[in-house]
C-alpha positions in Angstrom: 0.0 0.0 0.0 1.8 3.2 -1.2 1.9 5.8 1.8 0.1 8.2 -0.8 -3.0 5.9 -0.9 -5.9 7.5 0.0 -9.6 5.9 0.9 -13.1 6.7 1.1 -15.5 5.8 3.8 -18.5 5.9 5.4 -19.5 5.8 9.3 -22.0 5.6 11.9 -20.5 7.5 15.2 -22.3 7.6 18.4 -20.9 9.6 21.4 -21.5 9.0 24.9 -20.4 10.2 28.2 -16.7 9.7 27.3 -16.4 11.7 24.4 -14.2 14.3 24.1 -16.9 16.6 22.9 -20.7 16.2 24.4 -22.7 17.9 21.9 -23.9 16.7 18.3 -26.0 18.3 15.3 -28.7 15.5 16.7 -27.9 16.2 20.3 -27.1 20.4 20.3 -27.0 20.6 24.3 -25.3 17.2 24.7 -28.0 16.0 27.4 -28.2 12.5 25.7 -24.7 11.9 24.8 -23.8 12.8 28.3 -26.4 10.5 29.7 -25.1 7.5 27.3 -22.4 5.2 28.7 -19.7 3.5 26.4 -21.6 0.1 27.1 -25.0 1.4 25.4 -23.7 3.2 22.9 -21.5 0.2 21.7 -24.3 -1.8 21.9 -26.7 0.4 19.8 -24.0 0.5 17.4 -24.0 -3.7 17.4 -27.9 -4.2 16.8 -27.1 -1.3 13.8 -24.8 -3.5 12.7 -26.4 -6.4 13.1 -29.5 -4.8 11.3 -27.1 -3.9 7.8 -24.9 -7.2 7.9 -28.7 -9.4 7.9 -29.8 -7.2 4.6 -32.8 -5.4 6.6 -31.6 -2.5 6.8 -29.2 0.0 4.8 -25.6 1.3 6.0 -26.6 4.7 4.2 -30.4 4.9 6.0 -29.0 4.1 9.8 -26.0 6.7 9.3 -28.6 9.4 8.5 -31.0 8.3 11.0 -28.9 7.4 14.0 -25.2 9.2 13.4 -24.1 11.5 15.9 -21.8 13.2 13.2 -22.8 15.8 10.7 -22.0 12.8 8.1 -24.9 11.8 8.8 -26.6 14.2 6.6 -24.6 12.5 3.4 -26.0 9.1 5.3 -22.3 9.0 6.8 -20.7 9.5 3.7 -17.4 11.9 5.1 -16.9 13.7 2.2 -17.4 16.1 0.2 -18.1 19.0 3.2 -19.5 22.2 2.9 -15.9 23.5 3.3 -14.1 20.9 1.3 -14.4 18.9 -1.8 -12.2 16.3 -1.2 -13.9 13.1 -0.9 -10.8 10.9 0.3 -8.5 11.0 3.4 -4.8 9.3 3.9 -2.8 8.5 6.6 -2.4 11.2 9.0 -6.0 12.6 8.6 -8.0 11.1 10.9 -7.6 9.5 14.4 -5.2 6.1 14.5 -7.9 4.1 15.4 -10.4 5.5 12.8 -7.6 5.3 10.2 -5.9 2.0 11.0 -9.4 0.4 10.8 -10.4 1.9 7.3 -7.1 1.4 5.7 -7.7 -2.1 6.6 -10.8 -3.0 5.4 -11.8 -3.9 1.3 -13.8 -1.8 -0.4 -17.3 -2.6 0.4 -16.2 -4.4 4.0 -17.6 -2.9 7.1 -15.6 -2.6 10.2 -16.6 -3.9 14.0 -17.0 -1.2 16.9 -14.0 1.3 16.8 -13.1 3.3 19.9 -11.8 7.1 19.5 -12.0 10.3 21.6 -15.1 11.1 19.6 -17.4 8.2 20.3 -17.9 5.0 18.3 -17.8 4.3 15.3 -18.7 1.7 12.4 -17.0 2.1 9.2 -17.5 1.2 5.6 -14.8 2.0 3.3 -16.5 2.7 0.0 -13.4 3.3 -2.1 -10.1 4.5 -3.2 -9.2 8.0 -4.0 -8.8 8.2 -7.6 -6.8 10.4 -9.3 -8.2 13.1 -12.0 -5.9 11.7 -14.8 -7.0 8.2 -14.3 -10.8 9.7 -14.9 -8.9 11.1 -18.2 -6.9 8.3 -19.2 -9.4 6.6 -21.4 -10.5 9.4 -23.3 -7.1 10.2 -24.4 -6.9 8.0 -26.9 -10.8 9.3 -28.8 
């Protein structure tokens, strides 16, 4: 894996009392995140899982409905932002837990519960950055 690989991914992120920041787009005043232990939230997170991996319910639905992360609008999609286009991160970017776990997984595979300061999280890497003259390469040659 080339260190200038970069990847694309989707999550689900619930917060609870332990996370570093107590407030949420879904939770403005942080009374239910600071009422949630580690134990529930990981275990909400498991049944969502659960609920994808058996087919009767979609990754992109239960980001948008149950995310604590603004992601959530793009049904946990992490990019493109409001204040950025770019639709890929690499190493570096995101928290070592976050990243280790998406750099490991195959496109398509989604990960088990990951721990980081802002919650947890599951993650679905959806692709691999591609680069503008690979999108170009084929039409070179019309």
């Amino acid at each position: 894996m080339s260190s200038s690989e970069k990847v694309r991914a989707s999550h689900i992120l619930i917060k609870h009392q332990g996370s570093r920041r107590k407030s949420s787009w879904k939770d403005p005043d942080g009374r239910v995140i600071s009422a949630t232990t580690r134990e529930e939230a990981v275990a909400q997170l498991q049944a969502l899982r659960r609920d994808i991996l058996s087919g009767d319910a979609s990754f992109k639905d239960l980001a948008s409905q149950h995310s604590h992360c603004n992601s959530a609008k793009r049904g946990g999609d992490l990019g493109p932002s409001p204040i950025s286009l770019i639709c890929s991160f690499g190493r570096g970017q995101m928290q070592k837990p976050f990243e280790e776990a998406t750099f490991a997984l195959k496109i398509g595979e989604m990960s088990d519960i990951v721990d980081t300061d802002s919650g947890v999280h599951i993650i679905m890497r959806t692709g691999s950055a591609v680069k503008f003259r690979q999108i170009l390469n084929p039409y070179r040659t019309l």
